[in-house]
VOPAGU-2260 file (C-alpha; in pm, 1 decimal, decimal comma):
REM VOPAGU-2260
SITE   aa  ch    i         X         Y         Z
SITE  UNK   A    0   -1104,3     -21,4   -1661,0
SITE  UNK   A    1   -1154,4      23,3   -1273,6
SITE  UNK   A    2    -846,4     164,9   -1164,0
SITE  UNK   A    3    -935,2     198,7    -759,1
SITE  UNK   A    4    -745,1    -148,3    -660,2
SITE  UNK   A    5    -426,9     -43,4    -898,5
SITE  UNK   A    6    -230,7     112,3    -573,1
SITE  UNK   A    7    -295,4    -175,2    -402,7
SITE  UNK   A    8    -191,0    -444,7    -662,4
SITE  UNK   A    9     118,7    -118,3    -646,9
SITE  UNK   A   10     167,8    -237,8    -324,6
SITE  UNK   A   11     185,3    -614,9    -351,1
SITE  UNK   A   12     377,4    -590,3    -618,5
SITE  UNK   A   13     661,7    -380,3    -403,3
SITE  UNK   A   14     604,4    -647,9     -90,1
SITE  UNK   A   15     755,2    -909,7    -348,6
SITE  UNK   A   16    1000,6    -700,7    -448,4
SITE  UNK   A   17    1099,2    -613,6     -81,9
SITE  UNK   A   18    1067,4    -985,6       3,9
SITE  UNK   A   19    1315,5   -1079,1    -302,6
SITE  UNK   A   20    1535,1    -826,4    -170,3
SITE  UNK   A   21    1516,9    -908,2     221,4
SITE  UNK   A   22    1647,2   -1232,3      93,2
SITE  UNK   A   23    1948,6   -1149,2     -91,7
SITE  UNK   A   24    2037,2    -872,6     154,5
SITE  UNK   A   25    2015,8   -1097,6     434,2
SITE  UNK   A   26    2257,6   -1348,4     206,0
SITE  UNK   A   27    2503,7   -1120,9     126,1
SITE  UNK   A   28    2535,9   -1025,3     482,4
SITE  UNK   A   29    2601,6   -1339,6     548,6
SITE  UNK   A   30    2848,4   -1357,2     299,3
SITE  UNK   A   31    3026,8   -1010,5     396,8
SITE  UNK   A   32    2999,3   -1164,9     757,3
SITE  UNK   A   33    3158,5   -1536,6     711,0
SITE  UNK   A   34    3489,0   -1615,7     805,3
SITE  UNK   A   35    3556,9   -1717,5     440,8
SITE  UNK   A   36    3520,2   -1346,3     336,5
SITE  UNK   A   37    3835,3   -1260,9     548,2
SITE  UNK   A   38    4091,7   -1137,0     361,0
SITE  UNK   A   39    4376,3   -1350,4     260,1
SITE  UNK   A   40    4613,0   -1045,4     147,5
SITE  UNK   A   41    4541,0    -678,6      37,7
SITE  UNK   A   42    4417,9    -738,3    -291,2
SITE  UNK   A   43    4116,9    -957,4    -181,3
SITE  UNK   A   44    3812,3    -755,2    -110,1
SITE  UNK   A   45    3515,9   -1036,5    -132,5
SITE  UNK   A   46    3457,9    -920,3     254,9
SITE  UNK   A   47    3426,0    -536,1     154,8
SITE  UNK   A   48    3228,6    -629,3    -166,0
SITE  UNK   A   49    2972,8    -810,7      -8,7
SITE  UNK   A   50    2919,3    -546,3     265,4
SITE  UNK   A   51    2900,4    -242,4       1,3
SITE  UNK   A   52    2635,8    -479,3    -174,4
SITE  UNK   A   53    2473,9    -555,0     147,9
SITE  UNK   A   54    2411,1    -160,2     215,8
SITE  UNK   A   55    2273,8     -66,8    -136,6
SITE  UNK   A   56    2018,0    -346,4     -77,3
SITE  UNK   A   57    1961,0    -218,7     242,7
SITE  UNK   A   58    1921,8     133,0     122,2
SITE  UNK   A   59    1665,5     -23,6    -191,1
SITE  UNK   A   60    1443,0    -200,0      99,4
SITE  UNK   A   61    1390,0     139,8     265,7
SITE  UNK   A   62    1297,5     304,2     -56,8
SITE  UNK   A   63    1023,9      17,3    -139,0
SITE  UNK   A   64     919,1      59,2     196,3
SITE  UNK   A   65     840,8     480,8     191,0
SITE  UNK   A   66     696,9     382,0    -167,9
SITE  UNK   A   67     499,1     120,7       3,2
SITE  UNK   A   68     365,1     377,4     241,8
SITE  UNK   A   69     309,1     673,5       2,4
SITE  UNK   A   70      63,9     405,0    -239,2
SITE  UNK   A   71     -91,4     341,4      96,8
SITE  UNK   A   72    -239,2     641,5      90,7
SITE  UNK   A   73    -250,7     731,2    -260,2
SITE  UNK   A   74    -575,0     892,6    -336,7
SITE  UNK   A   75    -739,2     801,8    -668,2
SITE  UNK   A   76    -876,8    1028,9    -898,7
SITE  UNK   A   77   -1078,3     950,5   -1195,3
SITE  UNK   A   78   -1020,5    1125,0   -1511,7
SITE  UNK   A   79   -1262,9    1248,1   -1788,8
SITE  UNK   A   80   -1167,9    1357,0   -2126,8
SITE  UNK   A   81   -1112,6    1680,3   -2068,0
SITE  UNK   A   82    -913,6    1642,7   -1767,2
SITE  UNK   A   83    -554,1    1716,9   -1781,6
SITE  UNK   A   84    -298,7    1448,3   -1652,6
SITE  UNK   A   85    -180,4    1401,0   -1311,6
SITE  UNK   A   86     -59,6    1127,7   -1048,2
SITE  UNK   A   87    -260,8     890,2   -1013,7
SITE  UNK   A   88    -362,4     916,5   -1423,4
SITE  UNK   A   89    -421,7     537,9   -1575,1
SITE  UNK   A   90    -279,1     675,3   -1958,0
SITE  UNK   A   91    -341,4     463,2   -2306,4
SITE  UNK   A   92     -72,5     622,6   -2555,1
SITE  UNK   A   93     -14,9     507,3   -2862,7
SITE  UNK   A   94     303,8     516,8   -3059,8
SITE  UNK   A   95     411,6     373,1   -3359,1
SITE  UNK   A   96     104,2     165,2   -3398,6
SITE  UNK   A   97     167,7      21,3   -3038,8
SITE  UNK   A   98     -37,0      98,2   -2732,4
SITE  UNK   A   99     127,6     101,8   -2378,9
SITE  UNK   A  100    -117,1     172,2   -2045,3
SITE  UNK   A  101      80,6     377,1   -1827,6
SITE  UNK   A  102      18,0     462,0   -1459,1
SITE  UNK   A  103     109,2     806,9   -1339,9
SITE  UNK   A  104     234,2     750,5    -964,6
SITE  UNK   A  105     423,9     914,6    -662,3
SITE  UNK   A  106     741,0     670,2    -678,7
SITE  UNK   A  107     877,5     388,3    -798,2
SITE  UNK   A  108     871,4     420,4   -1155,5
SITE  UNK   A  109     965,0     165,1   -1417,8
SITE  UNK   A  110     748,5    -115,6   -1188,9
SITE  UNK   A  111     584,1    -330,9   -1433,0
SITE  UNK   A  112     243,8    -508,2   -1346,6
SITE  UNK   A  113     -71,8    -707,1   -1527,8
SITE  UNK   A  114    -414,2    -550,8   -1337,6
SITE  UNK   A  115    -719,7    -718,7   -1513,5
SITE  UNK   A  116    -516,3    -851,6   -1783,9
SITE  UNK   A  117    -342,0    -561,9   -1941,9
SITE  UNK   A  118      23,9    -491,8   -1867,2
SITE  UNK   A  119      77,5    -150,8   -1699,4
SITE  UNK   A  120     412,4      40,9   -1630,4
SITE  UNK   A  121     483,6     252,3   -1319,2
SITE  UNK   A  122     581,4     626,4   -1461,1
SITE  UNK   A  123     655,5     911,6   -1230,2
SITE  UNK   A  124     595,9    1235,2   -1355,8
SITE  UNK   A  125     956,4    1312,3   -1286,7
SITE  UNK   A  126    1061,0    1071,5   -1604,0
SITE  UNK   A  127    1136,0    1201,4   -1917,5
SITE  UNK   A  128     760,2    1026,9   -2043,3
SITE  UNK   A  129     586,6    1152,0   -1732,9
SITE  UNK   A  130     738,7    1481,2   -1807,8
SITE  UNK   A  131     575,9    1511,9   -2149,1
SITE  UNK   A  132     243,0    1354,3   -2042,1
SITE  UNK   A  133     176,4    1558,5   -1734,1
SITE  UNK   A  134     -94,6    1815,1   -1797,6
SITE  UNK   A  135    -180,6    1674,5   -2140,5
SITE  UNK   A  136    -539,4    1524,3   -2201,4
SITE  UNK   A  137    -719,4    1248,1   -2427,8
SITE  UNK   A  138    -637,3    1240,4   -2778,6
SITE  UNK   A  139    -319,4    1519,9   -2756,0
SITE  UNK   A  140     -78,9    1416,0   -3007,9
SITE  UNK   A  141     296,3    1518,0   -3036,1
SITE  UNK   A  142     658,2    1433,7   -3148,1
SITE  UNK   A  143     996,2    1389,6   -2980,9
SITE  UNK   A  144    1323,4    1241,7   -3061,6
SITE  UNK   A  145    1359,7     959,1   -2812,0
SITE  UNK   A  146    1689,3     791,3   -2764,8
SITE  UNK   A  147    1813,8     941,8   -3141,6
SITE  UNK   A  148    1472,7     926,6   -3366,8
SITE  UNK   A  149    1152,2    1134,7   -3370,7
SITE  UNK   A  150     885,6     963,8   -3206,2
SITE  UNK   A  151     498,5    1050,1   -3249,7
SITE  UNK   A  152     235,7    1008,9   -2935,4
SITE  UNK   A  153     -84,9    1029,3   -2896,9
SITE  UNK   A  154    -311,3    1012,6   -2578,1
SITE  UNK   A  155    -559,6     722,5   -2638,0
SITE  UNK   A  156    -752,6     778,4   -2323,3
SITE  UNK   A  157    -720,0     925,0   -1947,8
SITE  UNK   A  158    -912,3     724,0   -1662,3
């Protein structure tokens, strides 16, 4: 598989994400912001809710936009066999008779995408996965407990 258009397929797939979020922030501004969101005695905080939810979105939007600049100029390597695992890794493993494609990237892990029909996740190599992958090359195998049971992996292929 030809990973060189993966950060950019990255990218679009944050610009709909910040779009989707641009949207509701701009709503629940609105909403924190409308006369209807006054008070009517102490206990009523709809006003203060909606501004606390309008700042996390706000704070989300910046983040997609810094990730949207770091893929912007996220240099793609290509990986042999041999070569041990890094950012910008495209990683088959294989675990309990499942495979999962994995991309190895700077931020915004857990981002989910199809690229030329195969579904890819987002890892960072700061997640508990990415962790255990980095520096690790095709066909490494190993075991882990993972959320209470042992789990066996092995490294299909490195691109």
């Amino acid at each position: 598989m030809n990973k060189s258009k993966l950060p950019e397929c990255i990218v679009e797939a944050l610009q709909d994400s910040l779009a989707l979020l641009e949207k509701a922030a701009r709503a629940s501004h609105a909403e924190a912001t409308h006369e209807s969101s006054k008070a009517e005695n102490k206990y009523d905080t709809r006003g203060l809710e909606a501004a606390y939810l309008a700042g996390g979105q706000a704070r989300q939007a910046r983040e997609i936009l810094e990730s949207i600049k770091v893929y912007g100029y996220l240099s793609v390597k290509e990986f042999g066999a041999a070569d041990p695992i890094e950012v910008s890794a495209l990683v088959e493993l294989e675990t309990s008779g499942e495979t999962g494609t994995y991309f190895i990237g700077p931020r915004s892990g857990g981002l989910e995408l199809a690229y030329n029909g195969t579904e890819i996740m987002v890892i960072t190599p700061q997640s508990p996965l990415g962790q255990q992958l980095m520096g690790k090359k095709t066909g490494e195998r190993w075991t882990t407990n993972f959320n209470g049971s042992r789990v066996n992996f092995r490294i299909g292929s490195v691109k």
